[in-house]
N, C-alpha and C positions, 0 to 999 in steps of 0.2 A: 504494500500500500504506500501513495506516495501523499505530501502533501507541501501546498507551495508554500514557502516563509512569507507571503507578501499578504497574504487569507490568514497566517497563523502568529503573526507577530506580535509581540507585546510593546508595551513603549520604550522599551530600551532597542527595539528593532530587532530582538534575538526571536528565537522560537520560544512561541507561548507554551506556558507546561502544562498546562489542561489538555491543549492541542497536541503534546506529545505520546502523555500518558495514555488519551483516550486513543491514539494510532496504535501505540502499543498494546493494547489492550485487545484493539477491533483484528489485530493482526493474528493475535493468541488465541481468541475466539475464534476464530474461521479454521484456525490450524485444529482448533479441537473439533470443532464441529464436523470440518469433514472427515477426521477421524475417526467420530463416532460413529459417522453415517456407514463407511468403510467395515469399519467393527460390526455394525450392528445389521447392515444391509438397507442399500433404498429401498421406502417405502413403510422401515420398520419405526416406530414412533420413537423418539427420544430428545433428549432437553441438553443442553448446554447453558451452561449459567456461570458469568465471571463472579467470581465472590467476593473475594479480596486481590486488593495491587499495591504493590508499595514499588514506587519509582526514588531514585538516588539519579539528579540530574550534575555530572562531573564537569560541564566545561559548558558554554553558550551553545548554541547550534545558529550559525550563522547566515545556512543555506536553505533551499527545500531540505524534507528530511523524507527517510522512507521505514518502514518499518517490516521485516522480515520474520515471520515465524517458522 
């Protein structure tokens, strides 16, 4: 998933951390889900639910950002 710094910026013009955490998050999600779906079979009913996140942001993100699960 990618998202552009110009939609995600905060005012210091870095990357906004709502905006990161929630990429991260959307990116982990999808990775489980289709997981599940794989595990479980299309068609068979099942849930995916983020529960908990804790993000540790190490340096500014000064560019678009992408998030990889």
């Amino acid at each position: 998933l990618t998202a552009p710094l110009a939609r995600n910026s905060n005012d210091k013009g870095t990357g906004f951390a709502g905006s990161l955490s929630s990429l991260a998050m959307l990116a982990c999600w999808a990775s489980a889900a289709r997981a599940a779906e794989r595990l479980c079979g299309a068609g068979v009913a099942h849930t995916v639910v983020a529960r908990d996140a804790a993000v540790r942001f190490r340096r500014p993100v000064r560019g678009d950002f992408v998030a990889v699960a």
